[in-house]
C-alpha positions in Angstrom: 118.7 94.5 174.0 118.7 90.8 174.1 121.0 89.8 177.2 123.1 87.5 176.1 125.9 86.6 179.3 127.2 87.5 182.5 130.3 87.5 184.0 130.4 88.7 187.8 133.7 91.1 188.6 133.1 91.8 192.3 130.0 91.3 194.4 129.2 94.6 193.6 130.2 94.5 189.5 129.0 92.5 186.6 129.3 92.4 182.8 126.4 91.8 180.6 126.6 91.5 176.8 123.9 93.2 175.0 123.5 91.5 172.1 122.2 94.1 169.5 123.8 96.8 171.0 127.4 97.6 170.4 128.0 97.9 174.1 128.3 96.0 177.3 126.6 97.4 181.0 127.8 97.5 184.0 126.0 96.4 186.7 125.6 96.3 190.6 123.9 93.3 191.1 122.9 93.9 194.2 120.9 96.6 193.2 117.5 96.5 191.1 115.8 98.6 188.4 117.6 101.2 186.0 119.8 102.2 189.0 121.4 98.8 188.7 123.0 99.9 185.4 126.4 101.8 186.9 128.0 102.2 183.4 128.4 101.2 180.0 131.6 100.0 177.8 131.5 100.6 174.2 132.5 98.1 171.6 131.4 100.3 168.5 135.0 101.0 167.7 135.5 96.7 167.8 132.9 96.5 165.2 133.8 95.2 161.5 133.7 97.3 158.7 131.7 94.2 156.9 129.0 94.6 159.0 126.8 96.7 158.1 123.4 95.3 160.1 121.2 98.2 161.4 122.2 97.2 165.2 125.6 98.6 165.1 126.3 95.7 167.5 129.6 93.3 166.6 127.2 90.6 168.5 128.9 89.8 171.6 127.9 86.3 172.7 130.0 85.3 175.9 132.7 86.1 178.6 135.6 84.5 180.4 137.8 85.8 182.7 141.3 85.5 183.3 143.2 87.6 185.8 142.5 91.1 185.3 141.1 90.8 181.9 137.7 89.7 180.6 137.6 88.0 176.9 134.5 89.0 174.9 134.1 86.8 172.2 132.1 88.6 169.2 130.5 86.8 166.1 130.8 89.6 163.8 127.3 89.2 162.1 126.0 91.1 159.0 122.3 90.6 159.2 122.9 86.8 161.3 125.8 85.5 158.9 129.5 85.8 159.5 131.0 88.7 157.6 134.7 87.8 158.9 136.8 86.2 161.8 135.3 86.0 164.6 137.4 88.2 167.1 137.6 88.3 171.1 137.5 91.7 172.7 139.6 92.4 176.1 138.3 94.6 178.9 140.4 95.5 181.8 138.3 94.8 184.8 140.3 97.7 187.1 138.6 100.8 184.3 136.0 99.3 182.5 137.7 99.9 179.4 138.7 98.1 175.9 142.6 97.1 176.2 144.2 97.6 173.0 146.2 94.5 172.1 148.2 95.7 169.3 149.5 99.1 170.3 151.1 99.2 166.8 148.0 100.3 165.2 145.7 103.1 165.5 142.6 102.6 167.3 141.9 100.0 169.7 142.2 96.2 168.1 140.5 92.7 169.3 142.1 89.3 169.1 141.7 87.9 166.1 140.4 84.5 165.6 141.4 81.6 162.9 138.0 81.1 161.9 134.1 83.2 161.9 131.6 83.5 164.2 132.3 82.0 167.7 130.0 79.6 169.4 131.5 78.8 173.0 134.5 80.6 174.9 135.9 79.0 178.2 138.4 78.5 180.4 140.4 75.1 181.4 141.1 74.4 185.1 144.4 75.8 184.5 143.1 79.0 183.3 143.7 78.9 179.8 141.1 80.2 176.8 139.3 77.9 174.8 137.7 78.9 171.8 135.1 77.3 169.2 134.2 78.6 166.0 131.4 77.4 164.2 131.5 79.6 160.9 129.0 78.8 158.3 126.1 76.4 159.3 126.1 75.1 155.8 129.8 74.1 156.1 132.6 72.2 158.4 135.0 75.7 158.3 135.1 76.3 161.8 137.3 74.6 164.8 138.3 74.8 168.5 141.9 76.7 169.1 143.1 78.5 171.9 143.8 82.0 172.9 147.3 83.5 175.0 145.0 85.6 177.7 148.8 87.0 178.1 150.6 87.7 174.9 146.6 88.0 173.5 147.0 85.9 170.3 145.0 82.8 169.0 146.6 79.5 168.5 144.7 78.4 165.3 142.6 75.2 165.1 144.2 72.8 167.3 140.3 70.4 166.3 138.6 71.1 162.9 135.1 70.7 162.5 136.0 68.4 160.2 137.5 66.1 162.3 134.2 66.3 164.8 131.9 66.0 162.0 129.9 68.8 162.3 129.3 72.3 163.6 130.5 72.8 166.8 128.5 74.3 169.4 128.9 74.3 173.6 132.2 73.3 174.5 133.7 72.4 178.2 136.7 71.6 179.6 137.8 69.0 181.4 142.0 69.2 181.6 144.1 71.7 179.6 143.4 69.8 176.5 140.9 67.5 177.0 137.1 68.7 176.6 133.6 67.2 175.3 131.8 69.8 172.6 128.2 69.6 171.4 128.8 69.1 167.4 125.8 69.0 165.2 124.8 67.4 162.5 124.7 70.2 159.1 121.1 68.8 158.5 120.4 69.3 162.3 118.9 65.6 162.6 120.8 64.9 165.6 123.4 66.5 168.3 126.0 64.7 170.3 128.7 65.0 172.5 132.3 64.2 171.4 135.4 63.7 173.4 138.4 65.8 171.7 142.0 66.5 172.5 144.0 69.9 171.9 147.3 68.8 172.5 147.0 66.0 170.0 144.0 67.0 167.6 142.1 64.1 167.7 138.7 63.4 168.5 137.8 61.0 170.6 134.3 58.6 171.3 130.9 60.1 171.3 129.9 60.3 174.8 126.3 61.0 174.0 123.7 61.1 171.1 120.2 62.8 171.0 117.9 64.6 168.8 119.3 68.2 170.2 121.6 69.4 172.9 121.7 73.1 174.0 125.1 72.9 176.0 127.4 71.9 178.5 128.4 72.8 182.1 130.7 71.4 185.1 129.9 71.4 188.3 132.6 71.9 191.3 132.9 67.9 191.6 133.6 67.8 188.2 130.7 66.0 186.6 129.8 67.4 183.3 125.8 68.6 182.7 124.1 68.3 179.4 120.7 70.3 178.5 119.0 67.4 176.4 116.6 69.3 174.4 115.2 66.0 172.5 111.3 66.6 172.5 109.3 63.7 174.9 112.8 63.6 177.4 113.8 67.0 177.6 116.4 67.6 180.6 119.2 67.6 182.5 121.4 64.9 182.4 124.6 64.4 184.3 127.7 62.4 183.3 131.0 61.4 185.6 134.0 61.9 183.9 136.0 58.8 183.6 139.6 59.0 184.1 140.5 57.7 180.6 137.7 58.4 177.9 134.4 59.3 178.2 131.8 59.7 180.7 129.3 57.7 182.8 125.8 59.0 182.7 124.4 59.2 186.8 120.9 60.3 185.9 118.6 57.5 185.1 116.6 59.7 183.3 116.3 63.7 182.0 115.8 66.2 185.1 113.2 68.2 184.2 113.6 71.7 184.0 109.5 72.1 183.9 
């Protein structure tokens, strides 16, 4: 079913997206085996009528949480390309159900995104969403916006893809509008990460460049962890944010992962 996140409710209740099913679990994680599994939330009635892939599955490829709600973000794949906006689902943690954010219209509705196919959704430090979209591979259509976890609307590109100069992949965030995103090069030769800014749009320095980056992380001092995937120096490597722009690297050298 290809496990794709997690996102931990209680110590007793997690979330994990199944990413060719049209369905999330429910899991006790303290428990193992099939008995771990406590329920299942349905996302079939989420899924586009564009896609028309054999999995039935709207391809649900990350949580956040924000007060009661969790966000799903979903891709919306036919058959691995984008068939429309990408869209973010909302669960209400206290039932285990879909919240319908647009009681105006039969059935149960998703956020809807500006742009397809959604890479990375996170919070800021603030609590805010933060959502990028990488649409097509083969073109800069996609961008980084935000989403209203209370009025449950998206704020449109706030950073094209344009502006980065690529396709945008990992994303964190370091203030409530300034982050660093993994963007890509559209011939894949090389990966880095870029500063950017939501309040103003801009994109700032590249903070790092190597042959392919798998994502970002923060850790609770604030340092910002990036998976270097480069073949020969594959690793961890762990950057200080500066208090201006950009980053200094502490690790001399890749962790190894092994």
């Amino acid at each position: 079913v290809n496990p794709y996140d997690v996102l931990g409710i209680t110590a007793t209740k997690a979330y994990v997206a199944q990413y060719a099913l049209p369905r999330l679990a429910v899991i006790d994680p303290t428990m193992q085996g099939e008995g771990a599994v406590r329920g299942l939330i349905d996302l079939s009635p989420l899924r586009s009528m564009m896609d028309m892939d054999t999995s039935g599955s709207p391809e649900p490829m990350g949580f956040v949480r924000a007060g009661r709600y969790a966000f799903v973000g979903l891709q919306n794949l036919n058959n691995s390309l984008p068939v429309t906006q990408g869209t973010v689902a909302v669960v209400d943690t206290t039932s285990d159900t879909l919240y319908d954010v647009d009681g105006a219209t039969p059935g149960a509705d998703a956020i809807r995104l500006t742009g397809q196919n959604p890479s990375a959704l996170v919070t800021t430090p603030g609590g805010g969403i933060v959502v990028a979209e990488v649409g097509s591979f083969m073109a800069l259509d996609g961008g980084i916006e935000t989403v209203d976890p209370v009025m449950f609307r998206a704020s449109g590109f706030r950073v094209t893809e344009s502006a980065l100069g690529g396709n945008v992949g990992s994303v964190v965030m370091l203030t409530e509008s300034r982050g660093w995103a993994v963007v890509t090069a559209m011939d894949f030769s090389q990966a880095r990460v870029v500063e950017f800014d939501l309040m103003t749009g801009t994109v700032g320095g590249t903070v790092l460049t190597a042959r392919e980056i798998g994502g970002l992380g923060r850790d609770p001092e604030g340092n910002v962890w990036v998976l270097d995937r480069s073949e020969g120096r594959a690793g961890a490597r762990v950057f200080q944010v500066t208090a201006a722009v950009g980053g200094t690297e502490l690790t001399t050298m890749p962790l190894s992962t092994g």
